[in-house]
Short mmCIF file of the C-alpha atoms (twelve columns), coordinates in Angstrom:
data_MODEL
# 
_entry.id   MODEL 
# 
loop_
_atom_site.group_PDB 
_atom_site.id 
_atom_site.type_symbol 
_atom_site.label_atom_id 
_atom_site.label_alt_id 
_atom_site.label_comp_id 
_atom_site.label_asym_id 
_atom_site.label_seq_id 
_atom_site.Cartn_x 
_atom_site.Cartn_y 
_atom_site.Cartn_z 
_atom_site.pdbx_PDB_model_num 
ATOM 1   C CA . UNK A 1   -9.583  -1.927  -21.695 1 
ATOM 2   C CA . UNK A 2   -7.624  -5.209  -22.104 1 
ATOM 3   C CA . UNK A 3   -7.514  -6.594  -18.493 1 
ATOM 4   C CA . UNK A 4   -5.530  -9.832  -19.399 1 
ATOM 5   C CA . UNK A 5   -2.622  -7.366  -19.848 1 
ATOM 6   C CA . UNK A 6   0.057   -7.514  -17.298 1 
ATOM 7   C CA . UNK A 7   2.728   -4.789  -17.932 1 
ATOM 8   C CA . UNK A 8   4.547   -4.946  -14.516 1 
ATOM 9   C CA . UNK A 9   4.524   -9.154  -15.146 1 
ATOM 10  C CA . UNK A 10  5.930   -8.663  -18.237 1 
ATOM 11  C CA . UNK A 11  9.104   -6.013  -17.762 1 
ATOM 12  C CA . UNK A 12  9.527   -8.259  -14.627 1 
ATOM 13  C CA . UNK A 13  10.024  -11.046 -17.026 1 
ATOM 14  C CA . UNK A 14  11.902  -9.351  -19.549 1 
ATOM 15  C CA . UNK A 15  14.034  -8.095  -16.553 1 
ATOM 16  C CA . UNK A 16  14.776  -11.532 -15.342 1 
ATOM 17  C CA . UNK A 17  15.126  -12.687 -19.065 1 
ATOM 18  C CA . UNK A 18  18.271  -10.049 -19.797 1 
ATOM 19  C CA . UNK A 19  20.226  -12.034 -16.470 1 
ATOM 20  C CA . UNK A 20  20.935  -8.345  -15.146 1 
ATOM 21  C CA . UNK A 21  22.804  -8.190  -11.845 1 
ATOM 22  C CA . UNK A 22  22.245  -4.952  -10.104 1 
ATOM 23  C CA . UNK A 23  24.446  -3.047  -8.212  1 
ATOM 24  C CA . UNK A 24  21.923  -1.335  -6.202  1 
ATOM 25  C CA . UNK A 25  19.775  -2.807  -3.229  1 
ATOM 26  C CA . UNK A 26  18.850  -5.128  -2.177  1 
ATOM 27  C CA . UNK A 27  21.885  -6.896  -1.294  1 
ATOM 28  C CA . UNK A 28  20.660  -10.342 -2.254  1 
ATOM 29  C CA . UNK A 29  20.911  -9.516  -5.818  1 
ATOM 30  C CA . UNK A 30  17.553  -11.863 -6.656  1 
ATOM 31  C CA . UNK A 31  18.646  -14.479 -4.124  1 
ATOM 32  C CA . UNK A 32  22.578  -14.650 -5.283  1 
ATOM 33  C CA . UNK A 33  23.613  -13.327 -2.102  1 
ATOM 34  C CA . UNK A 34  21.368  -14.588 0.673   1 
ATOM 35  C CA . UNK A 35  22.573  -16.799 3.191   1 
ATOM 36  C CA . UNK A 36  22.607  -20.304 2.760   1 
ATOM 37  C CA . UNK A 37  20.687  -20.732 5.441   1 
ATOM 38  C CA . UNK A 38  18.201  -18.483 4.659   1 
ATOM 39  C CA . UNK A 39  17.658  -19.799 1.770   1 
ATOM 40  C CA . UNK A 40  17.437  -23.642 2.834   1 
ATOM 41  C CA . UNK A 41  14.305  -22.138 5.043   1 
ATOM 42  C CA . UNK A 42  12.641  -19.877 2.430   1 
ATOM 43  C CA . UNK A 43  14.077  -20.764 -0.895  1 
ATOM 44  C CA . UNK A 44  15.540  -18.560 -3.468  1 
ATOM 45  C CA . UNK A 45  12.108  -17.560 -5.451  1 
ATOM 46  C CA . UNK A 46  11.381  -15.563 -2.642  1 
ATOM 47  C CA . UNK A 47  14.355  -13.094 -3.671  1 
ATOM 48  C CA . UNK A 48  14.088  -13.078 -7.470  1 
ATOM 49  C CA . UNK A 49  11.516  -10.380 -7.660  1 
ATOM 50  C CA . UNK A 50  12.788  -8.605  -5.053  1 
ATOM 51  C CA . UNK A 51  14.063  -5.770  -7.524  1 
ATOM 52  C CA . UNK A 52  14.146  -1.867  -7.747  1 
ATOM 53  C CA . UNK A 53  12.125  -0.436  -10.450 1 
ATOM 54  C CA . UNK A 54  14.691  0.320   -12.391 1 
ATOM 55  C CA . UNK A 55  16.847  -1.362  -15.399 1 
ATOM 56  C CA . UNK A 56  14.013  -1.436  -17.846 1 
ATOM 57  C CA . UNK A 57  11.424  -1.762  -14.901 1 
ATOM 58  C CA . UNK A 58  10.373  1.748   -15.169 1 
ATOM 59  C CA . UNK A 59  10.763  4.490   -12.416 1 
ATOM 60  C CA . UNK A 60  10.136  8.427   -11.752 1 
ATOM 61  C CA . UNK A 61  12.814  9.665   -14.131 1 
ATOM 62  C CA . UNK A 62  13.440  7.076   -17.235 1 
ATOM 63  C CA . UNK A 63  9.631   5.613   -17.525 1 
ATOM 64  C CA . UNK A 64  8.706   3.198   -20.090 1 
ATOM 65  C CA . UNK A 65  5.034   3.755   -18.982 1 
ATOM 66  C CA . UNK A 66  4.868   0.036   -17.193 1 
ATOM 67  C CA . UNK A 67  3.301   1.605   -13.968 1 
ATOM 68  C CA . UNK A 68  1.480   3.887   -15.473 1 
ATOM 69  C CA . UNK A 69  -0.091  1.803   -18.256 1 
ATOM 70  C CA . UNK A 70  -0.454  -1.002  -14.437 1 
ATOM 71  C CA . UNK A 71  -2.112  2.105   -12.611 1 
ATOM 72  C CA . UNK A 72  -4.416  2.792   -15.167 1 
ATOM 73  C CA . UNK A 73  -5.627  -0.922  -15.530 1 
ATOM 74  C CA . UNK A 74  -6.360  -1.171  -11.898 1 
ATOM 75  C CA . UNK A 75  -8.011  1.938   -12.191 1 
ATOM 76  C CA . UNK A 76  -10.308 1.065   -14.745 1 
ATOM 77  C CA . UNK A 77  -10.989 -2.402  -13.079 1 
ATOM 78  C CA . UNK A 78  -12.054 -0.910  -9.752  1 
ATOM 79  C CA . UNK A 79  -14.209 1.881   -11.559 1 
ATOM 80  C CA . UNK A 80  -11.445 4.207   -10.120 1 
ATOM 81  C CA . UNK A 81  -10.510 7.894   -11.294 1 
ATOM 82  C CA . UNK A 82  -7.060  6.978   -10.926 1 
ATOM 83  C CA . UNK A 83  -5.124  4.432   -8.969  1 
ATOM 84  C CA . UNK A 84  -1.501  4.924   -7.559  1 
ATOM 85  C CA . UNK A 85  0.527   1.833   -5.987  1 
ATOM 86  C CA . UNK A 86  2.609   2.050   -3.418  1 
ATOM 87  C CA . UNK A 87  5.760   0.083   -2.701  1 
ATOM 88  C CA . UNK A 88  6.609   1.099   0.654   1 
ATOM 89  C CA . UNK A 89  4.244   -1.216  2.462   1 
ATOM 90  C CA . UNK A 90  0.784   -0.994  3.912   1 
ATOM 91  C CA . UNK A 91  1.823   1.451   6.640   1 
ATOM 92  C CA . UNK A 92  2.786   4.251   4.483   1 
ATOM 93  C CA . UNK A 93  -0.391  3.601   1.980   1 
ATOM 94  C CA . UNK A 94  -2.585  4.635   5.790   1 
ATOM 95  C CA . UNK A 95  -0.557  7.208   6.218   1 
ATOM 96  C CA . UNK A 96  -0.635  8.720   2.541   1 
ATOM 97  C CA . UNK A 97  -4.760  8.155   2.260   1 
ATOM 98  C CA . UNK A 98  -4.637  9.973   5.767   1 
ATOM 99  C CA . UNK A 99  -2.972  13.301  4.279   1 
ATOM 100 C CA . UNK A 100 -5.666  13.066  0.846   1 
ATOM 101 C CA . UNK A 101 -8.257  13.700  2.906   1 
ATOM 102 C CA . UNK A 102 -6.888  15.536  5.923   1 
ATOM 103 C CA . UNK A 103 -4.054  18.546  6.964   1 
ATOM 104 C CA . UNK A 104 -2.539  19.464  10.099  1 
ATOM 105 C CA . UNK A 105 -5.091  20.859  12.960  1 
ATOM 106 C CA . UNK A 106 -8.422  19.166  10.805  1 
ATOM 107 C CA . UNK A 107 -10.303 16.221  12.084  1 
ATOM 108 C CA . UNK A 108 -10.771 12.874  11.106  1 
ATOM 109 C CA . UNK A 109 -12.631 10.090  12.730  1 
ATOM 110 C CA . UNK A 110 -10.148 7.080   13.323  1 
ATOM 111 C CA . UNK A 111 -11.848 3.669   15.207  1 
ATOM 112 C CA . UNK A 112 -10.487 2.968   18.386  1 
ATOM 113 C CA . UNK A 113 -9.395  -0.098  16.782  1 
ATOM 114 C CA . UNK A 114 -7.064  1.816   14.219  1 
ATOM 115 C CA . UNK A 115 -3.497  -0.162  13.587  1 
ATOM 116 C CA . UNK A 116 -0.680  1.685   15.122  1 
ATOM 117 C CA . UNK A 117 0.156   2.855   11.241  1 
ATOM 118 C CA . UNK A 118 -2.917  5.163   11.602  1 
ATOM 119 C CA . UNK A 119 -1.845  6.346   15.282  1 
ATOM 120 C CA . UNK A 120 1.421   7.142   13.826  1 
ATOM 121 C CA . UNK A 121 -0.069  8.863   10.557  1 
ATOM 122 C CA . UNK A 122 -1.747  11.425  13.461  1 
ATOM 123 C CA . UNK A 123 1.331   12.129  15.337  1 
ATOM 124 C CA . UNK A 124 3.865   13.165  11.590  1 
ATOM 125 C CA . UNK A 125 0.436   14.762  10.231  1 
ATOM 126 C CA . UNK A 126 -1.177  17.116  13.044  1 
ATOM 127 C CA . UNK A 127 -4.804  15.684  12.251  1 
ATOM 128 C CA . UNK A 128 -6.866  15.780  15.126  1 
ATOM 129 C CA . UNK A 129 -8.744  12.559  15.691  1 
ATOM 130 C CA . UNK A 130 -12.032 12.054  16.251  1 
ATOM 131 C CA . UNK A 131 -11.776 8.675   18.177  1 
ATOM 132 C CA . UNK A 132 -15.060 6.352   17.322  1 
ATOM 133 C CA . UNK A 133 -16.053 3.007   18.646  1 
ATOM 134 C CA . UNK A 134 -16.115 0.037   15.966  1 
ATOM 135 C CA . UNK A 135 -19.359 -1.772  16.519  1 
ATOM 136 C CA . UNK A 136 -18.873 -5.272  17.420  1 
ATOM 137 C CA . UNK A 137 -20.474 -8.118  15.772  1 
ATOM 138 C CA . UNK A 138 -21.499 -11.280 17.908  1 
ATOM 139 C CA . UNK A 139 -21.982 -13.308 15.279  1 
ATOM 140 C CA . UNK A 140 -19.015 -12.942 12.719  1 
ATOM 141 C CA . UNK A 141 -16.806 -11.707 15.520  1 
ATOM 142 C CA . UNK A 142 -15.133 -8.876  14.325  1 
ATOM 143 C CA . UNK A 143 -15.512 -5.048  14.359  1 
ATOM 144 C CA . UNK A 144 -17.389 -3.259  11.891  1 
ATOM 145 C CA . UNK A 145 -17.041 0.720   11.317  1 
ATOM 146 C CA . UNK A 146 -19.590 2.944   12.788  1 
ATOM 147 C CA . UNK A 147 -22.240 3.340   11.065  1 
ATOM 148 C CA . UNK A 148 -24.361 6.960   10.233  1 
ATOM 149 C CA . UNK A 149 -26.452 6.026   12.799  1 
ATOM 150 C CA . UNK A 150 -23.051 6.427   15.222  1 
ATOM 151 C CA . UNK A 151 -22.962 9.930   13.794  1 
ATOM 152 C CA . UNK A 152 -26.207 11.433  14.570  1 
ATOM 153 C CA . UNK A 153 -25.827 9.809   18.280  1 
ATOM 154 C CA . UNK A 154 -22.020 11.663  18.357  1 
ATOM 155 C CA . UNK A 155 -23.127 15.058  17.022  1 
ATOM 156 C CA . UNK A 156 -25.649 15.202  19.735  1 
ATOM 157 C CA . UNK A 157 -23.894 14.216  22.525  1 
ATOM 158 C CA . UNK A 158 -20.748 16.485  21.396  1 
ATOM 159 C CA . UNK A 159 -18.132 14.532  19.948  1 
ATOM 160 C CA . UNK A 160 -17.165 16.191  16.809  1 
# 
């Protein structure tokens, strides 16, 4: 597979390259309708990619094959299956890997550490947590997950 191929780059480009102004969100149209002051602090670049997929960008409905053909390049570079990206932020990524592996009423062992994305995931879901310590490392400082060892010593003192 070619990985110097960069479909989402490139309809991004071509987007920008046709001087389309969308009416749909977001309101800054690319930066043309920020704030002055906004952009004095963070510039307009910030904005110009800030786009919908759509209008040649590829979505659900009229796909050109952009995320797909982007999906399966990822996929292939991480020795993945399959790969799907998400566009809704990092907290709805938790909660979606949450629901691949787990339904309402089953268990799944969350580190007391877990970001509030993952506390939230349990409440909408119905997964019952299995709440595990992260094991603390002195000398990096920072929290590692448990190990199998943490397993054998939970089964045997009951908390499954």
């Amino acid at each position: 597979m070619d990985h110097s191929q960069a479909p989402i780059l490139r309809a991004l480009q071509a987007y920008h390259d046709g001087g389309q102004l969308p009416f749909t969100p977001p309101g800054h149209k690319q930066g043309r309708g920020v704030d002055p002051r906004v952009s004095a602090v963070l510039g307009e670049a910030v904005f110009r990619s800030d786009v919908l997929a759509v209008g040649g960008l590829d979505d659900r409905e009229a796909s050109g094959g952009i995320l797909e053909r982007a999906q399966q390049l990822m996929a292939d570079a991480v020795g993945a299956g399959q790969t799907f990206f998400s566009t809704c932020g990092s907290s709805l990524s938790v909660k979606a890997a949450m629901l691949s592996v787990a339904g309402p009423r089953e268990k799944l062992l969350i580190g007391r550490d877990a970001h509030k994305s993952v506390v939230a995931g349990l409440i909408l879901s119905g997964i019952c947590p299995v709440w595990v310590e992260p094991q603390w490392d002195e000398d990096l400082h920072l929290a590692h997950p448990p190990s199998p060892r943490w397993h054998a010593s939970a089964t045997s003192a009951g908390n499954r």
